[in-house]
VMD Tcl script that draws the C-alpha trace (Angstrom):
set ca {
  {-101.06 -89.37 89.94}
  {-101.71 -88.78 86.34}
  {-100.54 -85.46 85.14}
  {-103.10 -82.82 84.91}
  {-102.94 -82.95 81.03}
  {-103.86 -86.49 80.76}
  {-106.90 -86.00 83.86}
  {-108.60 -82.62 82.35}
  {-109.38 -81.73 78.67}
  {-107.20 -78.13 78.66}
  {-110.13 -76.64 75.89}
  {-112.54 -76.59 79.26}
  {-109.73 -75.97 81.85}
  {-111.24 -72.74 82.82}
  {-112.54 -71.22 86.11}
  {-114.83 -68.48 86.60}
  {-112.58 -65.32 87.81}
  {-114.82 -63.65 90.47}
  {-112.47 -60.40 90.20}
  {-113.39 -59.88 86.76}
  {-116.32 -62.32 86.21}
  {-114.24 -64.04 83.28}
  {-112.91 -67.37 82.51}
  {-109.58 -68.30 84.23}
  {-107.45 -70.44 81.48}
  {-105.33 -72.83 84.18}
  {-104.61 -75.34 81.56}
  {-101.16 -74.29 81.19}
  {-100.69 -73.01 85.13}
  {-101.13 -74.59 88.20}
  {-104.48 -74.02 89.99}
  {-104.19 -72.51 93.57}
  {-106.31 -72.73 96.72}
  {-107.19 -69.37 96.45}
  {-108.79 -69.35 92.52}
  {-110.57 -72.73 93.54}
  {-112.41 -71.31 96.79}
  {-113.55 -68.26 94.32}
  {-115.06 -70.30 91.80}
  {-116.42 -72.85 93.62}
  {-118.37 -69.99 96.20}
  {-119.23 -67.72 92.73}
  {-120.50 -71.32 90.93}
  {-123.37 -71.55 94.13}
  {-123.87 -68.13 94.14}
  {-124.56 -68.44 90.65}
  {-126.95 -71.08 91.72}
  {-129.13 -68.92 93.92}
  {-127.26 -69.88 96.97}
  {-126.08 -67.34 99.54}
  {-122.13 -67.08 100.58}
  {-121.80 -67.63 104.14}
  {-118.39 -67.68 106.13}
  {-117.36 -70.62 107.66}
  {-117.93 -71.52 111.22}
  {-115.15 -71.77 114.23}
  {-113.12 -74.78 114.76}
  {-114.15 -74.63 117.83}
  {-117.54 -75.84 117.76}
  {-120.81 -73.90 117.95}
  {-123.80 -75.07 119.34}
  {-122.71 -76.84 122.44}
  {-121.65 -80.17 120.43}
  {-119.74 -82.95 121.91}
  {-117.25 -83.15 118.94}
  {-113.77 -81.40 120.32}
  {-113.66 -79.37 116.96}
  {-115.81 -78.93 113.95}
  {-115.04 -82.09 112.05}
  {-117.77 -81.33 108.92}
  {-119.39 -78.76 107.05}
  {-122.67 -79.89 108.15}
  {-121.75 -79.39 112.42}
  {-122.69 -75.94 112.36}
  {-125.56 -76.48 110.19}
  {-127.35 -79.28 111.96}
  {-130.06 -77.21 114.04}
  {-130.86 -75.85 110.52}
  {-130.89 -79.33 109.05}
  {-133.02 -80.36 111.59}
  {-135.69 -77.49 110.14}
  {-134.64 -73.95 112.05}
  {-134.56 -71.29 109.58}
  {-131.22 -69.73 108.72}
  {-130.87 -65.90 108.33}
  {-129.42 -66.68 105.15}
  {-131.87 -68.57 103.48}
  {-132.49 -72.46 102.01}
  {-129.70 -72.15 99.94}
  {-125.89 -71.76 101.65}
  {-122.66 -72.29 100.19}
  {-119.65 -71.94 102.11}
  {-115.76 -73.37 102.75}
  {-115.51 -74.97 106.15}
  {-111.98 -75.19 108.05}
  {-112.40 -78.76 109.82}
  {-110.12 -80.81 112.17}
  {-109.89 -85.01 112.34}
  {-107.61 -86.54 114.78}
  {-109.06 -89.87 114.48}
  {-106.46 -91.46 112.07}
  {-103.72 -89.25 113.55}
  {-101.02 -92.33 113.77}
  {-102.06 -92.72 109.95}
  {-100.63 -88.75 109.19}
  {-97.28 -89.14 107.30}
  {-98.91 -91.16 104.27}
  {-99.87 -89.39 101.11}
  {-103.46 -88.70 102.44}
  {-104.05 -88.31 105.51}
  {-104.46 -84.33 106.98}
  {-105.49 -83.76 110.23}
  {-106.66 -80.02 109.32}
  {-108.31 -79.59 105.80}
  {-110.72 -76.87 103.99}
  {-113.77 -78.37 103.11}
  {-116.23 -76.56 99.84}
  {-119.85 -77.10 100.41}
  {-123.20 -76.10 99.18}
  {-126.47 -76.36 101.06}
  {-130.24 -77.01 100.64}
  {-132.69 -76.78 103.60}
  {-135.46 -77.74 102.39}
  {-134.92 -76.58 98.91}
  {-134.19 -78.05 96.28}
  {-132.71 -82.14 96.34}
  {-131.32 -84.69 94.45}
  {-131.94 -83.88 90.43}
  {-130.21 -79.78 91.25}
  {-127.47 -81.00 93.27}
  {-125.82 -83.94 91.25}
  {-126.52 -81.59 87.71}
  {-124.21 -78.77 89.55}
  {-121.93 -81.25 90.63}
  {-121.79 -82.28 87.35}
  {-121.52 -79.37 85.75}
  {-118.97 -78.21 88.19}
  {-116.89 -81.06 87.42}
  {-117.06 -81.00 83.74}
  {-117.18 -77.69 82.39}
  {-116.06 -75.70 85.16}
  {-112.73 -78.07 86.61}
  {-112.34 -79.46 83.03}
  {-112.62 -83.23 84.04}
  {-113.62 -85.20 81.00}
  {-117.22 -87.12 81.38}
  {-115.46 -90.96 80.32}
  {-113.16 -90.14 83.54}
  {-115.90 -90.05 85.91}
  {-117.38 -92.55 87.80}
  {-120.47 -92.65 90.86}
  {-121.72 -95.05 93.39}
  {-125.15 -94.88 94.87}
  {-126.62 -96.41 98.21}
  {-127.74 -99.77 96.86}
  {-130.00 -100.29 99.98}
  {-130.82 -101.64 103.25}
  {-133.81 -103.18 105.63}
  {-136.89 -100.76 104.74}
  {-134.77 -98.57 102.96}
  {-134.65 -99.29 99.58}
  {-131.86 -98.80 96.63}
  {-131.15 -95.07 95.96}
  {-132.73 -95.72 92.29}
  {-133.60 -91.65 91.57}
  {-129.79 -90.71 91.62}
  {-128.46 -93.41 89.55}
  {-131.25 -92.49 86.60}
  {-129.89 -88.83 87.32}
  {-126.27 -90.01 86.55}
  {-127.95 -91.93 83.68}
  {-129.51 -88.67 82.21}
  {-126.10 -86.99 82.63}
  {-124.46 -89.67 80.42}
  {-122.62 -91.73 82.71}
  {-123.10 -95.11 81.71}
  {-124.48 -98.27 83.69}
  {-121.15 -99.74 83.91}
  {-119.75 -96.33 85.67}
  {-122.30 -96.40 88.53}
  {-121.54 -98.69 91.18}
  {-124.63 -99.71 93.82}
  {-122.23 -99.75 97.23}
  {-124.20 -100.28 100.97}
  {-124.06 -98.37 103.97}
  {-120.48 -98.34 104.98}
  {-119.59 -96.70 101.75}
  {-122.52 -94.71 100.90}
  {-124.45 -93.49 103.78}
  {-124.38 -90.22 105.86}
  {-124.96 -91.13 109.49}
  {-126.42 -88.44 112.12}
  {-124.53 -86.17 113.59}
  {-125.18 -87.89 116.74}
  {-126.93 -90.62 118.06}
  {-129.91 -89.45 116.57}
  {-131.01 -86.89 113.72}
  {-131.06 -86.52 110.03}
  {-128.57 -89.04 107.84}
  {-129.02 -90.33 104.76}
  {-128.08 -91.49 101.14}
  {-125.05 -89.58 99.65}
  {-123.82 -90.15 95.94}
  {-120.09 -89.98 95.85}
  {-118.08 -88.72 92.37}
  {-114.40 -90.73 91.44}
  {-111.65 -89.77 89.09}
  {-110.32 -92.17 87.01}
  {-106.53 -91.65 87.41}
  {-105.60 -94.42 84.63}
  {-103.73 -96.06 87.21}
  {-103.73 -99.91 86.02}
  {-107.15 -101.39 87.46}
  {-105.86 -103.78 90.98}
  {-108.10 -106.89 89.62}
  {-111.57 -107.79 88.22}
  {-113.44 -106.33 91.14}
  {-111.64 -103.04 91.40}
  {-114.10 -99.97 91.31}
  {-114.46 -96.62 93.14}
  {-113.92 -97.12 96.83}
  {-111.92 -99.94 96.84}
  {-108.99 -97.82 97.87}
  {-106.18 -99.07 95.35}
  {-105.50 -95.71 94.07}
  {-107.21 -95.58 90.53}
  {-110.28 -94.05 91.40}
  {-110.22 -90.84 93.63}
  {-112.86 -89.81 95.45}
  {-113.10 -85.83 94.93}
  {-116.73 -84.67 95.59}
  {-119.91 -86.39 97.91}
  {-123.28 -85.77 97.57}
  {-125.09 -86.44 100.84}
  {-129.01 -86.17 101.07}
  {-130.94 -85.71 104.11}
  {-134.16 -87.75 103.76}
  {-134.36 -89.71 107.05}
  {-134.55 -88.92 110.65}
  {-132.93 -91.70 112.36}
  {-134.85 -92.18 116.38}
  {-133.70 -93.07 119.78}
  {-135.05 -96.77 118.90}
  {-132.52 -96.90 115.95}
  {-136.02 -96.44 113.49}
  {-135.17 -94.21 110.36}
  {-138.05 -91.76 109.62}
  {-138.73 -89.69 106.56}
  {-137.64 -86.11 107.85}
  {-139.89 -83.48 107.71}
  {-137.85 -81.79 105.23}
  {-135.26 -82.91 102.69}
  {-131.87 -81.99 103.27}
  {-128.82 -81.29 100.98}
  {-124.82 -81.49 102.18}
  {-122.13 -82.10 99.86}
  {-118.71 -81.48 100.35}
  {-115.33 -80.82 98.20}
  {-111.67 -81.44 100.16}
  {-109.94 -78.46 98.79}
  {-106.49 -79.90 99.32}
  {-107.69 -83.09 97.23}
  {-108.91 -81.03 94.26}
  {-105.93 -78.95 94.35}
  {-103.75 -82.04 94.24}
  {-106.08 -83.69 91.49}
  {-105.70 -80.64 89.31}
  {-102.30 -79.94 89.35}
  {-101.19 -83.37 88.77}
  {-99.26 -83.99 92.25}
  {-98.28 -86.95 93.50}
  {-99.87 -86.20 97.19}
  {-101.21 -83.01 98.71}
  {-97.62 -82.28 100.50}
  {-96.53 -81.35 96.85}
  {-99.23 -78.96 96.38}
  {-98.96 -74.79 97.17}
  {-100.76 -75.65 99.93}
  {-97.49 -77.19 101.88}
  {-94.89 -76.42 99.44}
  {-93.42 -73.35 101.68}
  {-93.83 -75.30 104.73}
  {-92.24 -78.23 103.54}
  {-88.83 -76.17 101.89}
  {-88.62 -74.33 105.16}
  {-88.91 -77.94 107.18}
  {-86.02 -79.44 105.21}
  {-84.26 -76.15 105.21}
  {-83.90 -76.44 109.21}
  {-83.15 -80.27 109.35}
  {-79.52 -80.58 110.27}
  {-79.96 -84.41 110.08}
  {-81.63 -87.40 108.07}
  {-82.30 -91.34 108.73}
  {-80.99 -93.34 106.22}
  {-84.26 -94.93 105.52}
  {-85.50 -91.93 102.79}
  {-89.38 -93.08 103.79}
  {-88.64 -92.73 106.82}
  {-87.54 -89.04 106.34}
  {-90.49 -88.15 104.46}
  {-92.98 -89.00 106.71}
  {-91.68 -87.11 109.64}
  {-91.44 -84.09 107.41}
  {-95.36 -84.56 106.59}
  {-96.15 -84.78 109.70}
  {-94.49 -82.14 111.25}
  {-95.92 -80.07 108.41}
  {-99.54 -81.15 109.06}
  {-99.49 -81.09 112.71}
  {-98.19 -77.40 112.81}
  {-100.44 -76.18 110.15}
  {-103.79 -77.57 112.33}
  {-102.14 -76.51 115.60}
  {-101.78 -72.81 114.15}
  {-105.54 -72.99 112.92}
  {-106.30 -74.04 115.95}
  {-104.55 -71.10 118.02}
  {-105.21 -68.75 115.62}
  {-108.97 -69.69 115.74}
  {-111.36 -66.59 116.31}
  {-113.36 -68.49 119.15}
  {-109.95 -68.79 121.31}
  {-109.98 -70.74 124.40}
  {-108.27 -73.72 123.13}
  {-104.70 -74.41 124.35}
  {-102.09 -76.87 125.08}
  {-103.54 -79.04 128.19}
  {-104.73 -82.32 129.32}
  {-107.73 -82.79 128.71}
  {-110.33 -82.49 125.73}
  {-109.29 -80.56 122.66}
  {-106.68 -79.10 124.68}
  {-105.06 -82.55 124.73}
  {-105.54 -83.17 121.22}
  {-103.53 -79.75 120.41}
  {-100.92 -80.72 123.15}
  {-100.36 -84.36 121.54}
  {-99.82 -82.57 117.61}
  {-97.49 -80.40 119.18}
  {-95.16 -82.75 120.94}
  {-95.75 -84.98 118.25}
  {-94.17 -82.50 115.83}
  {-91.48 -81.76 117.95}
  {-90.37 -85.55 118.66}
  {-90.00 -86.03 114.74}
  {-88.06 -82.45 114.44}
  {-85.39 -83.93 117.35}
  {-85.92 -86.99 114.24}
  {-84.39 -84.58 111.53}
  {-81.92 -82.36 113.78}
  {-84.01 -79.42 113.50}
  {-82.84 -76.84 116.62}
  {-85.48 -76.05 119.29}
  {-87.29 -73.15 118.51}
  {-88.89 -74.19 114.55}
  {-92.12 -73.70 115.81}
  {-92.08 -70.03 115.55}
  {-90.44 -70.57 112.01}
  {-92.82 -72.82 110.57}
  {-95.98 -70.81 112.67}
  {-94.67 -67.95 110.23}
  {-94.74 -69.77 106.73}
  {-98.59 -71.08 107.64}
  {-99.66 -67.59 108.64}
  {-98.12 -65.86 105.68}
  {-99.74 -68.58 103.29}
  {-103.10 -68.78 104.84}
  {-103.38 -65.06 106.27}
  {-105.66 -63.73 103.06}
  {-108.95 -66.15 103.26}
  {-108.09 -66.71 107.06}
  {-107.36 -63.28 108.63}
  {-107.65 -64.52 112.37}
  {-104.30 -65.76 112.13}
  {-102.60 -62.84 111.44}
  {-104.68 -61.26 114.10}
  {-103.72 -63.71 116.40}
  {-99.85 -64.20 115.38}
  {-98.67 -63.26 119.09}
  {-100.77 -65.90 120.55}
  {-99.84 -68.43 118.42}
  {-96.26 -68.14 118.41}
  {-96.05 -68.07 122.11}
  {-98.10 -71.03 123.07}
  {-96.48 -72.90 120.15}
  {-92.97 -71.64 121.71}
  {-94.20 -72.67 125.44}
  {-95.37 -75.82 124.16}
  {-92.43 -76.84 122.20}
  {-89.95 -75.92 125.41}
  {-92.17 -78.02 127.94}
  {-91.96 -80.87 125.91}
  {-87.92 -80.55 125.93}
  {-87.83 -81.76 129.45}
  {-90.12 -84.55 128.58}
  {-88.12 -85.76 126.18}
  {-84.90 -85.86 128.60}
  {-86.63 -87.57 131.11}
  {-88.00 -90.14 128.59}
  {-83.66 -90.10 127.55}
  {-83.02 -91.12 131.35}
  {-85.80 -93.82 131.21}
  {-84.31 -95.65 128.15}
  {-80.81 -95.48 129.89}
  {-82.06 -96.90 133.35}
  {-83.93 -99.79 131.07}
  {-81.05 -99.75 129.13}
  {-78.33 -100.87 131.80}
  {-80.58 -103.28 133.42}
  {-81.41 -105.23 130.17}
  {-77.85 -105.10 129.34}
  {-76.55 -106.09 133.49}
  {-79.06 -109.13 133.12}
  {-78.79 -110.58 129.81}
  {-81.85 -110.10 127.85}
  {-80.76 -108.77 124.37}
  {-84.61 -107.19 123.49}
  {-86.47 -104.74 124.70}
  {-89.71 -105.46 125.57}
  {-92.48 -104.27 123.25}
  {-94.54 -103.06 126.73}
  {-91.58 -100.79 127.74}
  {-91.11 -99.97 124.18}
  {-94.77 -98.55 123.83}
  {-94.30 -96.92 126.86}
  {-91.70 -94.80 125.65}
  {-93.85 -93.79 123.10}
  {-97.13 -92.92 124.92}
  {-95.59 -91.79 128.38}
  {-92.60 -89.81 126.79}
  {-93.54 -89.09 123.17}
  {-90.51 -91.58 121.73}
  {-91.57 -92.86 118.09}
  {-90.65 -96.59 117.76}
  {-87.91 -95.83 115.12}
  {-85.94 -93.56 117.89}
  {-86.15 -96.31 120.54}
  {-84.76 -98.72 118.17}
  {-82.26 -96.85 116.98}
  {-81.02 -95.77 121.04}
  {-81.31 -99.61 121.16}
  {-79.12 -100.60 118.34}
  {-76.61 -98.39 120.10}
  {-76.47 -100.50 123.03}
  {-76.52 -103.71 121.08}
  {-79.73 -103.86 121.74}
  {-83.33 -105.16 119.76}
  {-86.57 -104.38 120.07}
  {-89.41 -106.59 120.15}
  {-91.76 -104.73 117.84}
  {-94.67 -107.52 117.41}
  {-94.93 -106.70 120.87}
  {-94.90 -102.72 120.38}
  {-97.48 -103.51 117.63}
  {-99.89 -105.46 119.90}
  {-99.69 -103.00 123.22}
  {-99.92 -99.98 120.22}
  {-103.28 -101.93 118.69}
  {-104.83 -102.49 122.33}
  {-103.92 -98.50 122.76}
  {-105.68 -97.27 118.74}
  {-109.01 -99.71 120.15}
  {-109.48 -97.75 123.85}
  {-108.90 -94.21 122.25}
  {-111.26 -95.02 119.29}
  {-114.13 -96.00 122.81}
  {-113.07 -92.84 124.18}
  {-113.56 -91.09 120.55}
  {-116.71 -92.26 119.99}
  {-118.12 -89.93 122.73}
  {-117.22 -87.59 120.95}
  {-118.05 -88.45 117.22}
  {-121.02 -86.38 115.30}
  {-122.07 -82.91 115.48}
  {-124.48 -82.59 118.68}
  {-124.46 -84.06 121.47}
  {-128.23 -85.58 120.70}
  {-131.57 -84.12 119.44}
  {-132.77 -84.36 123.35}
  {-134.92 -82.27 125.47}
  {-132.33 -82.41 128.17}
  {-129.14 -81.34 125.91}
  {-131.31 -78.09 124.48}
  {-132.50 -77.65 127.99}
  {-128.76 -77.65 129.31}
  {-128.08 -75.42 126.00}
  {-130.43 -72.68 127.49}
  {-128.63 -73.05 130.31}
  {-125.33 -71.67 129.18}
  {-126.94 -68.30 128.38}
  {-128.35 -67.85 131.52}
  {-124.92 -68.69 133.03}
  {-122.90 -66.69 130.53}
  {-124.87 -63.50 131.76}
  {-124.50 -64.15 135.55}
  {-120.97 -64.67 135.68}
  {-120.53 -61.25 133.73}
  {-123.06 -59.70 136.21}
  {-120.91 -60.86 138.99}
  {-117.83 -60.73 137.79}
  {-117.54 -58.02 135.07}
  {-118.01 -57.79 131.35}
  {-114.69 -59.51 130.72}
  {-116.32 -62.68 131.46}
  {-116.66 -64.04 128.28}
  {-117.35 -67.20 126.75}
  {-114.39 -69.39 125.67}
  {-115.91 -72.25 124.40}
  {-118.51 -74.79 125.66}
  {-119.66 -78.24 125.53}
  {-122.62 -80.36 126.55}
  {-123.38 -83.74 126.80}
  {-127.05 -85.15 128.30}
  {-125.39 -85.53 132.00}
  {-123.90 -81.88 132.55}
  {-123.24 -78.68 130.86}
  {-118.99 -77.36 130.38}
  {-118.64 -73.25 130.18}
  {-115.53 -71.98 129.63}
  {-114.96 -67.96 130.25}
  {-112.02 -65.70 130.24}
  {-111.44 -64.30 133.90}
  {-108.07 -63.91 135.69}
  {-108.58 -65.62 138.94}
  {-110.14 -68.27 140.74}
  {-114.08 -67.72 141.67}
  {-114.69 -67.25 145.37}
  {-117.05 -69.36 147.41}
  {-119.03 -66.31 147.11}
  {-119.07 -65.51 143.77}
  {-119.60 -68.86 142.67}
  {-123.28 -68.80 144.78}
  {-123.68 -65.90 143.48}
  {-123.71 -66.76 139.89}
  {-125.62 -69.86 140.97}
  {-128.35 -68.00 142.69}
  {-128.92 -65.81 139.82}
  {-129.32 -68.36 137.05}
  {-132.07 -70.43 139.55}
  {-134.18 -66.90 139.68}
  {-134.17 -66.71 136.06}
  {-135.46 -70.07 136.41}
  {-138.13 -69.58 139.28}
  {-139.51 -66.54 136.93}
  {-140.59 -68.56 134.07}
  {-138.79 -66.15 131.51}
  {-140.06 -66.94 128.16}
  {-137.34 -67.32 125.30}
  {-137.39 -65.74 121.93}
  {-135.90 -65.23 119.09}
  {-135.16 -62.61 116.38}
  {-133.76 -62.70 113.25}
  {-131.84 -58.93 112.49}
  {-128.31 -57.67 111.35}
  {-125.65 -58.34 113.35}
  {-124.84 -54.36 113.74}
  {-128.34 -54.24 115.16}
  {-128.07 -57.12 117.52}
  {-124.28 -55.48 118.38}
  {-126.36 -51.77 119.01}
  {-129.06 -53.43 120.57}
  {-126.58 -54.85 123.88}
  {-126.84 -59.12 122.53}
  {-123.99 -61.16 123.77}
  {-121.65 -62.15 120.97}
  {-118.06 -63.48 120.54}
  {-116.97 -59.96 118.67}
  {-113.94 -61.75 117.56}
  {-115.52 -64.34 115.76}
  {-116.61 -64.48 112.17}
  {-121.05 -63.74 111.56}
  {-123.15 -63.17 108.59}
  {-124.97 -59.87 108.44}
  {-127.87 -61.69 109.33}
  {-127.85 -63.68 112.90}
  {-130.19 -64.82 115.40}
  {-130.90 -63.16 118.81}
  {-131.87 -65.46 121.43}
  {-133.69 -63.04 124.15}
  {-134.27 -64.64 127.70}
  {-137.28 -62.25 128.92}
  {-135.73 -59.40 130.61}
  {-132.28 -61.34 131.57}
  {-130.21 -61.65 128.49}
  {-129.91 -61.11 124.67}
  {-127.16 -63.15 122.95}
  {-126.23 -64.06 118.93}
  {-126.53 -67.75 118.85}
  {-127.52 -70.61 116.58}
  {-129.60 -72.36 118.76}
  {-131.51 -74.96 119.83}
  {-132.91 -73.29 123.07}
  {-136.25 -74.28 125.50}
  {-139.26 -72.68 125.45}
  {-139.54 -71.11 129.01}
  {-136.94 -70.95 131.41}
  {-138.95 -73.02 133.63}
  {-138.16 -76.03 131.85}
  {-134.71 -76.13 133.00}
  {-136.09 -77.10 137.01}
  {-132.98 -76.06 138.36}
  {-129.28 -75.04 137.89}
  {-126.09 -76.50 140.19}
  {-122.68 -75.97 139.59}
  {-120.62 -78.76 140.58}
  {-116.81 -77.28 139.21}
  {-115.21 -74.21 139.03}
  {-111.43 -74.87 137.74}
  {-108.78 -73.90 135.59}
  {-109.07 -74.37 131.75}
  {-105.71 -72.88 130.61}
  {-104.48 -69.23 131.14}
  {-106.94 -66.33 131.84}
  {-109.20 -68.94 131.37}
  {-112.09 -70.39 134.06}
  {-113.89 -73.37 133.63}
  {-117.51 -74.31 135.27}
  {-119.40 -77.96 135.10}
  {-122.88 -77.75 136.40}
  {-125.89 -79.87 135.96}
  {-129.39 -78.61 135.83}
  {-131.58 -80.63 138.45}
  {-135.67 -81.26 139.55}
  {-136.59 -82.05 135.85}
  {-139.43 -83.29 134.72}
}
mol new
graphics top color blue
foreach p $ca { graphics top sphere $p radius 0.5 }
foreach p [lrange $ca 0 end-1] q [lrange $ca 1 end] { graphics top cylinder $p $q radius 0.2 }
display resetview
């Protein structure tokens, strides 16, 4: 990376102090996580639009994703034309978790957690405000000098034509014809959340690094490391149906987003975000504990990285407000579970003693503690399911040790001088043993490895997790009757278990696809026969009644006074929404709901399991729909 003297002009390296409402000079310092998250919230706010706090990892509004993977998630019954209690205009900084390239964490990019800056328009204003603030956010406020930046537009598709009015807004700004780059839908469209919903156009900004051009057709997006993508655009025009149509939306529709870790590593000149404040504590304490290190220096490097990114997103996702996730097999549960044991197979990689968990848990919460106060709140939890995690995964480890050793002596009693890249792979996703370790255990026996074969049974393994993914990819489940039908459904569930079972009964987390409804709640033990029929008996008389469903807009100490359901651990604006089911319940939601209880037919729980500690977990359908 260019050093930041040779990316910004220092005369406009300023940001806007929101302490003291002046000019921060960061030409001669480094920029920090914290001073970028001021200005960037203080620029919108500037703009008219209203600070909001970000939502829960865990994902609101019944969604299929496992966590909130964009800024737009917990916006998308808004996008799709509810009103927020905030207003048309939101700006807000988003914590957000990806596991999709996971095997690609240890490069100088990939982050598995990551803070995402965005600004929002519901119906407000659209294309000409939002690329002028980008602009102007870029240029006077960052410093970035105009020659260094670069666009690319949607150049067009089917019925949907070339994205024509942002590229003669860039023109207007003074970024010449040469600088804006026409790119199609894989690298400059915003699909729908789901299956369905609002997508559309998005207008992404690059940094010229002055990295040596890779050949004559090298230009933003083509990945070679001279132009970095640092800020997109995305506007909400279409409404894309069942039949795969794309419909103008009833209103237009502004998300953009900012990678904080990315800006802070453009700004400050660093070679990759690990070098940034962001991970430079976690990464000193991470070589401070390693005892040992492979020869191979690259080698070294990336396990540090990715220990240091998988701990950071497991404590944020521990230490999230909503609770409810923890290590398991299934669901996000699994997804924590696999960074954990993940991190600890490359700490065995680098000596570090069992244990590190709690030490590195301790740098993240002490960095991260001021704009993310949940953590600190939640230290106790975090450190002893990290701990728990960390010791189950010991005995793993030593029984993966005793398979090698059994494979081992046969290969070795029989002849064969490889080991097969099957049994190789299946050290690796059965035990947790990286490639590099087996190979190494193998060289000790005067043994190879046949890695083409570890490559090909590791491809076949990427392709079937990226089917199972997909079920989960986008922000809702759909924009279906049935989904906002099971939606309702969770309220009137959430109430009858606490009727039944006490006010303890709180909800953990939930998620819905269009076959069934999930409903995790805190409770100690397992439901009885007869509390389970109970709770199911309940939710159908709701149903019989016909209980209309409103909703309020009022401040959340009202809604709190006035007996509504709400996760008082979890972040909310002063404003929320209070979803009233006739006499029955009152809870703070987002939405989308039915109309009448009578639309849901009828309500059947199927499961009633475990979910994790002091934690219950109920699959029901609803049935007799129209």
């Amino acid at each position: 990376m260019t050093p930041t003297s040779q990316l910004v002009d220092p005369s406009t390296s300023k940001l806007l102090d929101s302490s003291t409402s002046k000019l921060l000079d960061f030409s001669t310092s480094q920029l920090t996580a914290d001073q970028l998250r001021d200005a960037y919230l203080k620029f919108f706010e500037s703009k008219g639009h209203t600070i909001i706090s970000g939502a829960s990892l865990i994902p609101e509004n019944d969604p299929t994703v496992l966590f909130t993977t964009a800024g737009m998630h917990p916006l998308v019954p808004y996008l799709l034309g509810e009103k927020h209690p905030a207003g048309s205009r939101l700006t807000d900084v988003q914590k957000c978790v990806r596991t999709g390239d996971i095997d690609a964490v240890g490069d100088s990019c990939h982050l598995t957690f990551f803070e995402m800056l965005g600004n929002w328009s519901l119906g407000d204003y659209f294309k000409k405000e939002a690329i002028e603030w980008s602009y102007e956010f870029l240029t006077r406020h960052l410093g970035f000098a105009p020659e260094q930046l670069s666009v690319t537009v949607f150049q067009g598709e089917g019925d949907i034509p070339r994205d024509d009015e942002s590229a003669a807004i860039w023109k207007s700004l003074g970024i010449p014809e040469e600088r804006i780059h026409a790119l199609p839908k894989e690298d400059n469209w915003w699909g729908p959340a789901g299956t369905t919903g609002p997508c559309g156009p998005d207008t992404e900004m690059f940094i010229d690094t002055g990295k040596p051009a890779c050949g004559a057709a090298c230009r933003p997006g083509c990945r070679c490391g001279k132009h970095v993508e640092i800020w997109n655009d995305v506007f909400m025009q279409y409404n894309k149906t069942a039949e795969g149509a794309y419909e103008p939306l009833k209103q237009h529709n502004v998300d953009t987003g900012m990678g904080v870790e990315r800006t802070i590593c453009m700004m400050n000149g660093c070679p990759t975000v690990y070098e940034t404040e962001l991970f430079a504590p976690l990464m000193a304490k991470i070589r401070k504990l390693s005892t040992t290190r492979p020869a191979d220096a690259e080698t070294a490097v990336r396990a540090e990285r990715i220990i240091a990114d998988h701990m950071r997103t497991s404590v944020f996702i521990l230490g999230d407000p909503k609770g409810g996730v923890k290590p398991g097999n299934i669901g996000a549960n699994y997804v924590l579970r696999r960074l954990i044991r993940r991190s600890v197979r490359y700490a065995k990689m680098l000596g570090i003693p069992t244990g590190y968990t709690r030490a590195l848990a301790e740098v993240v919460i002490e960095k991260y503690k001021g704009p993310y106060p949940e953590l600190e709140a939640n230290r106790d939890t975090v450190i002893r399911e990290l701990g728990a995690e960390e010791e189950r995964f010991e005995k793993t480890l030593n029984a993966g040790q005793r398979e090698f050793d059994k494979v081992a002596a046969a290969l070795t009693q029989h002849g064969p001088t490889t080991l097969s890249g099957r049994t190789a792979f299946k050290l690796y996703d059965t035990y947790g043993f990286p490639l590099e370790f087996t190979e190494e255990l193998a060289a000790e026996q005067g043994l190879a490895v046949d890695r083409a074969g570890y490559e090909e049974a590791f491809k076949k393994h990427q392709e079937a997790s990226k089917q199972g993914d997909a079920t989960f990819k986008g922000g809702l489940a759909d924009n279906t009757v049935v989904t906002t039908r099971l939606h309702t459904a969770t309220h009137l569930l959430h109430k009858a278990l606490q009727m039944v079972l006490g006010p303890h009964a709180l909800q953990k987390g939930s998620n819905i696809t269009p076959e069934r409804l999930r409903f995790d709640f805190s409770h100690p033990d397992k439901m009885t026969r007869e509390q389970i029929e109970q709770v199911e008996a309940l939710v159908n008389e709701q149903i019989q009644r016909g209980l209309p469903i409103t909703v309020e807009t009022m401040a959340f100490e009202d809604a709190k006074g006035r007996g509504a359901i709400a996760l008082f651990s979890a972040k909310y604006e002063e404003q929320v929404k209070v979803y009233t089911v006739g006499d029955f319940s009152m809870e703070v939601c987002g939405g989308p709901h039915a109309a009448n209880t009578g639309e849901l037919g009828g309500f059947k729980i199927q499961k009633e399991e475990s979910s994790s500690a002091g934690v219950r977990r109920i699959k029901a359908v609803i049935t007799n729909v129209a």
